[in-house]
N, C-alpha and C positions, 0 to 999 in steps of 0.2 A: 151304404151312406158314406162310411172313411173312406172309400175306395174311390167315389164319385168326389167326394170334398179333396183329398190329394189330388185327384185330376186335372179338377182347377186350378190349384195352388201353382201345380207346374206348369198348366197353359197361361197362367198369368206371368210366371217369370220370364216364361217362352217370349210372350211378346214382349215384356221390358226388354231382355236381352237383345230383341230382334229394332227396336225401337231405340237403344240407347248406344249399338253396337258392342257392348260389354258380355260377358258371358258372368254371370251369378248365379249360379245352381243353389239348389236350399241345401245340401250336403256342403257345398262351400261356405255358405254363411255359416251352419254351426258347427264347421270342425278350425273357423279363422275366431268365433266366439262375436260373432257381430251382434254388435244394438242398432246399429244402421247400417243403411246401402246407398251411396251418396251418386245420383243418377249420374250417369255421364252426360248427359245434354244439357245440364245446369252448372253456371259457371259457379256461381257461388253458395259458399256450404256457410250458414246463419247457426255463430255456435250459440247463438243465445236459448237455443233449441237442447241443448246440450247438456247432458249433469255429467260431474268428473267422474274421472274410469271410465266413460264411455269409449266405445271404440266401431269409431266410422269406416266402413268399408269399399274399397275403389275395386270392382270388377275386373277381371281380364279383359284383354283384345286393345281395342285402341280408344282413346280420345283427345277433348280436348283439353287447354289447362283450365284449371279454377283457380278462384277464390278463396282464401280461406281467413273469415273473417270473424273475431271475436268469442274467438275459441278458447275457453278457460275451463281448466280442469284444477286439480288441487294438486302440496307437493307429496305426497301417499298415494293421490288417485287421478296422473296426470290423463288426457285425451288423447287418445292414438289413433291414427288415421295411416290407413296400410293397403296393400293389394292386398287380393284375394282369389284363390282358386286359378294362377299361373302369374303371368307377367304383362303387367301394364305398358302399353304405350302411351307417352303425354305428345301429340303431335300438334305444333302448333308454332305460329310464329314471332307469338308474345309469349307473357312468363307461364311457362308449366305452373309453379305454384306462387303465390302471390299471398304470403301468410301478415296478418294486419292487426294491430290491437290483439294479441293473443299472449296466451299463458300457461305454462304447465303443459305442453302439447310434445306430441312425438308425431315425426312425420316419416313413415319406415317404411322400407321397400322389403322390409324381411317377413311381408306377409307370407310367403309358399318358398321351403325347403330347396326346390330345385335349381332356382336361381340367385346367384349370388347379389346379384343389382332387380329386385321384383321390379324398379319402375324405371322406367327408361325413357328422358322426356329431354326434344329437341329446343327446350327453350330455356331460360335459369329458372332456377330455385330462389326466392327471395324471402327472405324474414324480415319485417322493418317495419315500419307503423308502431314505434314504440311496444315490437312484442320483444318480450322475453324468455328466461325460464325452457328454453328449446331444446329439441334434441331432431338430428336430422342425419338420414343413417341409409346403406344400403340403394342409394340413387344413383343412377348413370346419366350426366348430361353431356348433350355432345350437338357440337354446331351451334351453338348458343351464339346468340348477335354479341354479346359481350360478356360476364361473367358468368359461369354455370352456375356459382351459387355464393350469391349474397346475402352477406347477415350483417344488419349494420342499421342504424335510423337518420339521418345526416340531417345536422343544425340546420334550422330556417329560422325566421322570423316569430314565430311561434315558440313561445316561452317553455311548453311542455316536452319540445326535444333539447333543451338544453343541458349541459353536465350536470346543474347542482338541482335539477327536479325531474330527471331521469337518469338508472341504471340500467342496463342489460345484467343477468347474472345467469349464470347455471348453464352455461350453453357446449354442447357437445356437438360435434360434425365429424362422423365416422364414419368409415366403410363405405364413401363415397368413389367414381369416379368421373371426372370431366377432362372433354379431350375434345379437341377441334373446336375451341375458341375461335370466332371471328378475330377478334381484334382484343379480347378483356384475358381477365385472370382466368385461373381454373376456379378458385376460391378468392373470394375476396369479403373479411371477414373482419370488421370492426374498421372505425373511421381514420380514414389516411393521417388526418393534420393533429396530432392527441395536442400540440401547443398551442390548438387555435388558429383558426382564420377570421378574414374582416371581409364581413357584410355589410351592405346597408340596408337601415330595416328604419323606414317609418323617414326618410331621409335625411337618418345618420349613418356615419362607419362606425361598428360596433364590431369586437372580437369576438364571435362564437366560438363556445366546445364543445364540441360531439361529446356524448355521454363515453362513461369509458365500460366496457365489460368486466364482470369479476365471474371467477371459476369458470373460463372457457378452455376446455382442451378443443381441440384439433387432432385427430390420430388416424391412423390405418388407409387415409386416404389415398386416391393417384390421381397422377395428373397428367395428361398427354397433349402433346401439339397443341398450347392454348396462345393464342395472339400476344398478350403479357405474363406475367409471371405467373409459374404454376400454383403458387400460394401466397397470397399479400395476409400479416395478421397485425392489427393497429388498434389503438387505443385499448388493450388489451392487458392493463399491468399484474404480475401472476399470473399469465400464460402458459401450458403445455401445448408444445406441437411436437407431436415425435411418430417414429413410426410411418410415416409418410413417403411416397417414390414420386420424385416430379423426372418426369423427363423432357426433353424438345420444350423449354417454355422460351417464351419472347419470339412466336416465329413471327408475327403480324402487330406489334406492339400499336397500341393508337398514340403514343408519344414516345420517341427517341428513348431515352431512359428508363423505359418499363421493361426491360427486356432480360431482368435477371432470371434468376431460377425461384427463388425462395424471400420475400422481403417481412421485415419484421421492424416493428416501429412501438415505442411507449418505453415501458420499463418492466426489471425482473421477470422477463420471459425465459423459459427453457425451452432451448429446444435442441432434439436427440431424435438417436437414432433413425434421422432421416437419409436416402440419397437420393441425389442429383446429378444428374448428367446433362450435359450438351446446353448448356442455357449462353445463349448467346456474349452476355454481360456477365457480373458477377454469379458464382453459384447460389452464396446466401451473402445479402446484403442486410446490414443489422443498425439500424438508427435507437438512439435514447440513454440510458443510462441500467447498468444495475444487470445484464443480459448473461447468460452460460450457454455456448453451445458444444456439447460434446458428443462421441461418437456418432458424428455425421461423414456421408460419406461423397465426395464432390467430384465430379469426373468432368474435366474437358469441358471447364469454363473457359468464355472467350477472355473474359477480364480476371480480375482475381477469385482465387478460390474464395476469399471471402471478407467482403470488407466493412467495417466496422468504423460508425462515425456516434460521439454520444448527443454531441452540438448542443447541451446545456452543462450545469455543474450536477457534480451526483456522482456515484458507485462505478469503478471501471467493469468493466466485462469479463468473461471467464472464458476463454479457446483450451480446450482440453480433448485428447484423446479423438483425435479427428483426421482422416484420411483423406488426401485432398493429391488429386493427377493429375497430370497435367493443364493444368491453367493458362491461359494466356496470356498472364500479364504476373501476378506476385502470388505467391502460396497465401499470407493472413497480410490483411493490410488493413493498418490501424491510425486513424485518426481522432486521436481519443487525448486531447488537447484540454480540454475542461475537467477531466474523472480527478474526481475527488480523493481515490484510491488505486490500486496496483489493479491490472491487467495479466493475470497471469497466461503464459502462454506454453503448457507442457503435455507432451509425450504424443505431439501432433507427427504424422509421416507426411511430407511435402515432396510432391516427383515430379522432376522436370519443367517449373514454372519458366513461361517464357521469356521473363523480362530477368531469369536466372538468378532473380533473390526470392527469398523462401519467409522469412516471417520480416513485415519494413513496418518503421513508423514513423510516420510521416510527417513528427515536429519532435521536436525535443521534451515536450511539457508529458508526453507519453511517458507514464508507470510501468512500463513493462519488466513484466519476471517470466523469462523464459528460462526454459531449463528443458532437457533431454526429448527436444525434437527429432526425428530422421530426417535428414537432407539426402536425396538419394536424385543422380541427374539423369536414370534410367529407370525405366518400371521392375527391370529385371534384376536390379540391384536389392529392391528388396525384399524377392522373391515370393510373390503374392502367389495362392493356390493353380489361378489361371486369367489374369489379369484380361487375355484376348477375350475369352470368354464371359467377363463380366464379376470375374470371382476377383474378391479382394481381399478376402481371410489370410490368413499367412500359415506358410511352411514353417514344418519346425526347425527347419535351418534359416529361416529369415534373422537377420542382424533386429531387426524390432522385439524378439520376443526377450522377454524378461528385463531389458534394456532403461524400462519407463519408472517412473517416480511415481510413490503412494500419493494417491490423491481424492483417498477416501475423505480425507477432510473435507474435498471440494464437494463430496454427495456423487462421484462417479464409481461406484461398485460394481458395475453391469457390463458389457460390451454391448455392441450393436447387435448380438444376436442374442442378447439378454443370457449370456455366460458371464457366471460370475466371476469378479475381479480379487485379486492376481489368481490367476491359476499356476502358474509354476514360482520359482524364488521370489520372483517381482514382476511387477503390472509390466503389460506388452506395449508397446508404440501403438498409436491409431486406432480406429473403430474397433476391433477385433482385438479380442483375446485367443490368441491359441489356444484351443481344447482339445487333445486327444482325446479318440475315444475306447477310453480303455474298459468300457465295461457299465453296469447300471450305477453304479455309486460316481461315477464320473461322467454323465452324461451332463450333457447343457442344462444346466438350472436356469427356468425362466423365471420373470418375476412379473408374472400376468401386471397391468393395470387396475387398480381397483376405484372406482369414485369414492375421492375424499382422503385417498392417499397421499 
């Protein structure tokens, strides 16, 4: 009788799987821990079906995109929604995921060990309908009409997206990557305008705000050949983005000026230990007040390695410990006209900017405190590992090392490769710290991430 009732059991997956094009073995659902199995020929997944901790499961092989709507889990027992038993394909020419009124929810491609991206979907990833509380991990989007992955709810007329009766909070987007943008970002993640725009609603002009984010990192991501910039982060104030590789972004901009590498807007964002290469425009361009970027690493921006405008009154910016080569136009360009305080600008390596100045500021009203930059008008000067090669660490015959200013005060103790700061008499120039490797007591000290750090 078990033997005839499992018979079933598996003729009946047989035909779901054959019926839904998904592969879901019952061995896969209980070694992924599934409470569900969310059909692939059904576009939308109805979380009101749903109790927290549950965890929805997406088949191997291919499909189309869903739905995901009103999915609330708790913050101990969020909802997770993951491959299962290999690697998904989301093929389609609308949004792969489309997440709406939701909460507490994970959307993760680290269903099955073998692959590093389990889902892999030709359309964007979108969070918005006033969800929040996210976490969005392990996805590869690519060819996407416009951004691979959107998280943001953008003002309307409608009272309930506005700033002061909607938040975003808790939002993480990791381990992602997007490449081959039509025309949009690889990431585009919180609302472009954080001072407001004018609409007309009910036929008046009226100034909406997009709600702002609180505790969003941004980390581990990539970003490849996207139309506009490989990462836009906005309305986002206490931001981390670090950790991040954007390469090739702005090849297909859909407006002239989108075509940086890195763009960052609102206030008090960090952002570290990322690099960027080859961005048409600036490598990282940085709008708002109150910002720190250090140990980033900028290669062969068309414009400046990195420029900085705050356009209200409020906190200057912080350029620290950042390696920036060849540029096409200025090493740090500061237009920080309004900051209410100092700009400091130390122990940056700047090589061979085009337009042959290395930190400008571009009024008088600018703060700046600079101090023990490398100016260096060849790569070779300052003797990077293998600079041809893509290495930018330093020799221990580089003129950078030991060279740079304490600036632990500023919260920078780490390097880009998360070695800790100073390792020899005094802190190094640029991204990198030199670290011999002399042995287990002097190996790279990393300092994992932790949420709530």
């Amino acid at each position: 009788m078990q033997y005839r009732f499992l018979t079933f059991v598996l003729f009946l997956l047989f035909i779901y799987s054959s019926i839904t094009g998904t592969t879901m073995e019952a061995a896969d659902q209980a070694n992924c821990g599934c409470d569900h199995v969310h059909p692939a020929g059904t576009w939308k997944l109805d979380g009101t079906t749903l109790q927290p901790g549950d965890v929805v499961c997406l088949g191997s092989g291919t499909r189309g995109g869903m739905g995901i709507y009103d999915v609330v889990g708790s913050p101990s027992q969020p909802i997770t929604i993951k491959n299962c038993g290999g690697q998904l394909d989301i093929d389609t020419t609308g949004d792969s995921f489309l997440i709406v009124r939701s909460k507490y929810l994970r959307l993760t491609g680290s269903g099955d060990g073998g692959f590093n991206y389990g889902i892999r979907a030709s359309g964007p990833v979108k969070a918005g309908g006033l969800t929040t509380n996210i976490e969005i991990d392990h996805i590869e989007v690519y060819q996407a009409g416009f951004a691979g992955f959107m998280v943001k709810t953008d003002p309307t007329c409608d009272p309930a997206t506005w700033r002061e009766n909607f938040v975003m909070r808790d939002v993480f987007i990791h381990d992602n990557y997007a490449h081959g943008m039509q025309d949009g970002e690889g990431f585009y993640i919180g609302y472009t305008f954080y001072d407001g725009v004018e609409k007309t609603c009910n036929g008046q002009t009226v100034t909406l705000y997009g709600h702002v984010i609180e505790n969003l990192h941004v980390y581990n991501n990539r970003s490849d050949d996207t139309g506009s910039e490989g990462i836009q982060v906005g309305s986002a104030p206490g931001a981390r983005v670090f950790n991040n590789v954007v390469t090739r972004p702005g090849q297909r901009p859909f407006a002239n000026y989108q075509n940086n590498g890195m763009q960052i807007n609102s206030e008090n964002i960090s952002i570290y230990n990322n690099r960027i290469e080859s961005a048409p425009a600036n490598g990282l361009i940085i709008f708002g007040i109150g910002h720190q970027a250090y140990n980033n690493l900028i290669i062969d921006a068309g414009g400046s390695g990195i420029f900085a405008d705050d356009r209200k009154v409020g906190p200057g910016h912080m350029y620290v410990n950042n390696t920036i080569v060849s540029p096409g136009n200025h090493g740090i360009q500061l237009y920080m006209d309004e900051a209410t305080g100092p700009t400091p600008v130390r122990n940056n390596i700047v090589v061979d900017p085009g337009s042959g100045k290395y930190v400008v500021k571009l009024n008088g009203n600018v703060d700046l405190q600079e101090s023990h930059n490398l100016e260096a008008a060849t790569v070779g000067e300052v003797k990077f590992v293998n600079a041809a090669a893509g290495n930018y660490e330093l020799q221990s015959t580089s003129p950078a090392v030991d060279q740079g200013i304490d600036v632990s005060a500023l919260g920078v103790i780490w390097d880009m490769a998360n070695v800790s700061r100073p390792r020899g008499t005094a802190y190094d120039i640029g991204a990198y710290e030199y670290a011999p490797p002399l042995g287990p007591l002097n190996e790279k000290q990393y300092v994992p991430f932790v949420r709530g750090s």
